[in-house]
C-alpha positions in Angstrom: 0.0 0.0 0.0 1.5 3.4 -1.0 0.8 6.2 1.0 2.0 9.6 2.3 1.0 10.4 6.2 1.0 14.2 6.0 -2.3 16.3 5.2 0.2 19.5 4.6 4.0 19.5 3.8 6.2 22.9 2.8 7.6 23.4 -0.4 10.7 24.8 0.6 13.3 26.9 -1.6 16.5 25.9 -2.3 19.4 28.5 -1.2 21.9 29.7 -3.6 25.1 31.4 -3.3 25.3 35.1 -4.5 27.3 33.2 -7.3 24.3 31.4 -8.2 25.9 28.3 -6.8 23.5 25.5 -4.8 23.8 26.5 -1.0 23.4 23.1 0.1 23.9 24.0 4.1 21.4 27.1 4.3 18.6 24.6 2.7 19.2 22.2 5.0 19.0 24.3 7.7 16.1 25.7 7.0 14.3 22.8 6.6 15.7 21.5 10.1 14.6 25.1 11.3 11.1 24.1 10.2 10.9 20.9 11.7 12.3 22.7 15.4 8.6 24.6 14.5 6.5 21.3 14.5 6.6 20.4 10.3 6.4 16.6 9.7 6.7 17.1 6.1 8.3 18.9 3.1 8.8 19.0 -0.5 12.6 19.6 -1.6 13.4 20.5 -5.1 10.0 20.2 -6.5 8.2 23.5 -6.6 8.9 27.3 -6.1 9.6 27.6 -9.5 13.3 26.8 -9.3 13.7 23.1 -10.0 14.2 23.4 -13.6 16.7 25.8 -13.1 18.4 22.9 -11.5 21.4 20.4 -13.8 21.0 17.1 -13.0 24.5 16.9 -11.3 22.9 20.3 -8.7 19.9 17.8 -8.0 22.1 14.9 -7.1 24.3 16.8 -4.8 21.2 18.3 -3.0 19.9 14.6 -2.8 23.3 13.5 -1.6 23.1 16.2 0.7 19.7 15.2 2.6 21.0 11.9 2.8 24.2 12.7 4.6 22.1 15.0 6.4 22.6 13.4 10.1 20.4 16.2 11.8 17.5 15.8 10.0 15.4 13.3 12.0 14.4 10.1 10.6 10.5 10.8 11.4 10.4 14.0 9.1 8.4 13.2 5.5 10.9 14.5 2.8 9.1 14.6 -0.5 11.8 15.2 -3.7 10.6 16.1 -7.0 11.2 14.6 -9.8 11.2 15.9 -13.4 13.1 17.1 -16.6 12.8 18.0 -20.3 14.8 15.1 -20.7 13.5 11.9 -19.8 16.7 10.5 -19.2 17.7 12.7 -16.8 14.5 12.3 -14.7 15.1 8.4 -15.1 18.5 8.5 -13.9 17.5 11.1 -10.9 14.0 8.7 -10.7 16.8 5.6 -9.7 18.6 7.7 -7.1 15.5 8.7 -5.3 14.1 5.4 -5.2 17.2 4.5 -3.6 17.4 6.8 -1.2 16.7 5.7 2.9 15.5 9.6 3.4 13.1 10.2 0.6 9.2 9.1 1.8 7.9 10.1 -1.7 8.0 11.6 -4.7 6.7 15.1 -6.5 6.2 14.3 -10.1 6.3 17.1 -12.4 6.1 17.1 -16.3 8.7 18.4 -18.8 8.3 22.4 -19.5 8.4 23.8 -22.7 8.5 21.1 -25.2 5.2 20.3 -25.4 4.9 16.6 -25.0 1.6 14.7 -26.4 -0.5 13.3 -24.1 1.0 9.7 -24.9 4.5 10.7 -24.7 3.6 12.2 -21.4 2.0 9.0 -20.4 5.2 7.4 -21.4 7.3 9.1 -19.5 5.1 8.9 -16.1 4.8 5.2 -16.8 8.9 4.8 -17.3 9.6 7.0 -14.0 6.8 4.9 -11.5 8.1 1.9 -13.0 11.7 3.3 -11.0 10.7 5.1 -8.1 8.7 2.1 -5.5 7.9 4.9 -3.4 4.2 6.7 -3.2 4.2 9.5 -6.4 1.9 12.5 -6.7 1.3 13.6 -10.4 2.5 17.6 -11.0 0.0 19.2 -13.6 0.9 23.2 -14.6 -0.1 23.9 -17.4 0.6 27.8 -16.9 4.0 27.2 -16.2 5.1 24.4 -18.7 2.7 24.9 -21.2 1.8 21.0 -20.6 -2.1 20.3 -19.5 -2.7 16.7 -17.9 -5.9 15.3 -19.4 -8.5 13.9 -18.3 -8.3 10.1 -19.8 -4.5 10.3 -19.4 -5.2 10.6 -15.6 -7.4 8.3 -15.5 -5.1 5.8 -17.2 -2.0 7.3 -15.3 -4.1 6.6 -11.9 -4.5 3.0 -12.2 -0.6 2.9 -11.0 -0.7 1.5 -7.8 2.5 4.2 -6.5 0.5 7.0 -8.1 -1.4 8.2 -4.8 -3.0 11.9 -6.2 -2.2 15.1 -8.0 -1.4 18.1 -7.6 -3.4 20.3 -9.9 -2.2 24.4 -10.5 -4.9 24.1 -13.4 -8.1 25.3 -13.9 -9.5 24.1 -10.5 -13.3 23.5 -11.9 -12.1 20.5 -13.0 -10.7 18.6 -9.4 -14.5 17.1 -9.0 -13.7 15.7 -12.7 -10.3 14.3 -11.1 -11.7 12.6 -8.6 -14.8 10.9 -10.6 -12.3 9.4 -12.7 -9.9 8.0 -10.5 -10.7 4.0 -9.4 -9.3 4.4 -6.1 -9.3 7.3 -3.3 -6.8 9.7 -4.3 -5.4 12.9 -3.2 -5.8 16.1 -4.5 -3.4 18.6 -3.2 -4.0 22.5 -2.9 -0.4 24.1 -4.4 -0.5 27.0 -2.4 -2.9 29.1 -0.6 -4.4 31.5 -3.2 -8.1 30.6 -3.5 -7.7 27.6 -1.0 -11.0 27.4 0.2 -12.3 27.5 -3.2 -10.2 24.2 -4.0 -11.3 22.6 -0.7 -15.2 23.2 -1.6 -13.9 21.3 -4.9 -12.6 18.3 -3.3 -8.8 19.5 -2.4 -7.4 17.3 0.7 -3.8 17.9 1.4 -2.1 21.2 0.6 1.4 21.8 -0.7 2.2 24.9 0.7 4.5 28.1 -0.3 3.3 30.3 2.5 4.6 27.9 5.5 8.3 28.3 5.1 7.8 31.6 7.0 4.0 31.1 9.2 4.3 26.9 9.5 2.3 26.3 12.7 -0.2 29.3 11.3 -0.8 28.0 7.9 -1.2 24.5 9.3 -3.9 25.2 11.3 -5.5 28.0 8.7 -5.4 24.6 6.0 -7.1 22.3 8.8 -9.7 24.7 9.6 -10.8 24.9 6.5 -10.6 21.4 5.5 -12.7 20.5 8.5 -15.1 23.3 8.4 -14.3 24.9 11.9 -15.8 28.9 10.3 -14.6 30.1 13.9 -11.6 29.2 13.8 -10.7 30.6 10.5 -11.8 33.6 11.5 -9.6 33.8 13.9 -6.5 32.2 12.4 -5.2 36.2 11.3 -2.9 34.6 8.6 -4.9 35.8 5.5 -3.1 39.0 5.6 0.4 37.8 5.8 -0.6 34.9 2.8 -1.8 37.8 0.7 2.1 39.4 0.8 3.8 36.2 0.1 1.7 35.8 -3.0 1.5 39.9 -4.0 4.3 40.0 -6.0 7.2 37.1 -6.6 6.6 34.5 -3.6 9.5 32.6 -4.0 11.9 35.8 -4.0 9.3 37.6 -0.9 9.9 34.2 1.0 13.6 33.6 0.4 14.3 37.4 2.2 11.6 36.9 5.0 13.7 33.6 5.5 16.7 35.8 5.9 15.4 38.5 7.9 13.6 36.2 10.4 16.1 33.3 11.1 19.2 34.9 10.0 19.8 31.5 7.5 21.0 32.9 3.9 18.7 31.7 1.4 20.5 34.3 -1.2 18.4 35.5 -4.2 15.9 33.4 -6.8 18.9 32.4 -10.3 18.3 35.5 -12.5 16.3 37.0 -14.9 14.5 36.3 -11.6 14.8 39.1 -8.8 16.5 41.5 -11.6 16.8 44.9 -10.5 
């Protein structure tokens, strides 16, 4: 049975260097810095926009690096993700994760740009589960990779009994759709907090969240709330304000310097064009 524990885990940046280079120590310790806070899970090197910024080699030394990580405690749920616009690469990383004694799951994302059809994405999600014997959750973005997961190739892609949900940073109309054509429970996972509430009312369950690297115990309990209904104490969870300035302009650059400022770890700046002054 393949299966992830966590409701909520923290997509968490991944420090650089003012050279551009992977800061492999800052990462980690914010992530350790997060668990110290009461987070059971995160998601390294699969969202904030920076993972395919990432060479193959840069996401096998940050791999590497969690798993000669001593200090990160064997009960905390590290998610990696998992993708490329080659297919070999993600095979090759795909076989390194699946090895890995630190890695609970996997974040799987398609190839940007290229445009894959929906049978050579199919292809490729079939070749990377048949790797990684570890629980996977489908990545659909259409607005970033220009690649939209449809409906009968989730359907199909589903059936895979490591394939355990989705998450969807589509049109979010279509999540009752997801779940009607799915054989099996699955989960549907929130990315991010914009218009979470909507997504929940839809049929989200778990939430991948951007906003909890800097209020973790506050988005937590903002998510659960709503998941379970509890009006009152939405109302008075006061974090809408503070989600609202992580997403007003660039999150993953807002986050990185509130990172900074509030823990005094060096997360650096986003790889340019991004953060260009």
């Amino acid at each position: 049975m393949y299966d992830l524990a966590n409701e909520y885990h923290i997509a968490v940046p991944t420090a650089f260097y003012d050279n551009e280079d992977l800061n492999m120590e800052a990462t980690l310790q914010h992530i350790r810095n997060l668990y110290d806070q009461g987070v059971k899970s995160v998601l390294v090197c699969g969202t904030t926009g920076e993972q395919h910024s990432l060479l193959l080699t840069e996401k096998l030394q940050l791999l590497e690096s969690i798993d000669e990580a001593s200090f990160l405690p064997d009960d905390l749920e590290i998610l990696f993700g998992v993708a490329s616009i080659r297919q070999k690469e993600a095979l090759q990383l795909a076989e390194k994760v699946n090895a890995s004694p630190k890695i609970s799951g996997v974040l799987l994302g398609f190839p940007p740009y290229i445009l894959p059809s929906q049978k050579e994405a199919k292809l490729y999600v079939k070749a990377i589960a048949q790797i990684i014997h570890k629980p996977i959750i489908l990545y659909n973005n259409p607005r970033r990779t220009g690649f939209n997961l449809e409906l009968d190739t989730f359907a199909e892609l589903i059936k895979l009994p490591n394939i355990i949900g989705i998450k969807d940073a589509g049109d979010s109309a279509r999540i009752p759709e997801l779940i009607s054509v799915a054989d099996k429970k699955i989960y549907i996972y929130a990315g991010g907090e914009i218009d979470l509430g909507k997504k929940i009312v839809l049929g989200a369950n778990r939430l991948s969240s951007m906003a909890g690297n800097l209020y973790p115990t506050e988005v937590e309990a903002y998510f659960t709330a709503l998941l379970r209904g509890r009006a009152d104490k939405i109302k008075n969870a006061g974090i809408e304000g503070e989600i609202h300035n992580v997403f007003a302009e660039n999150p993953i650059i807002y986050i990185k310097n509130e990172i900074t400022k509030q823990t005094k770890i060096d997360m650096g700046f986003a790889r340019s064009p991004l953060g260009n002054q």
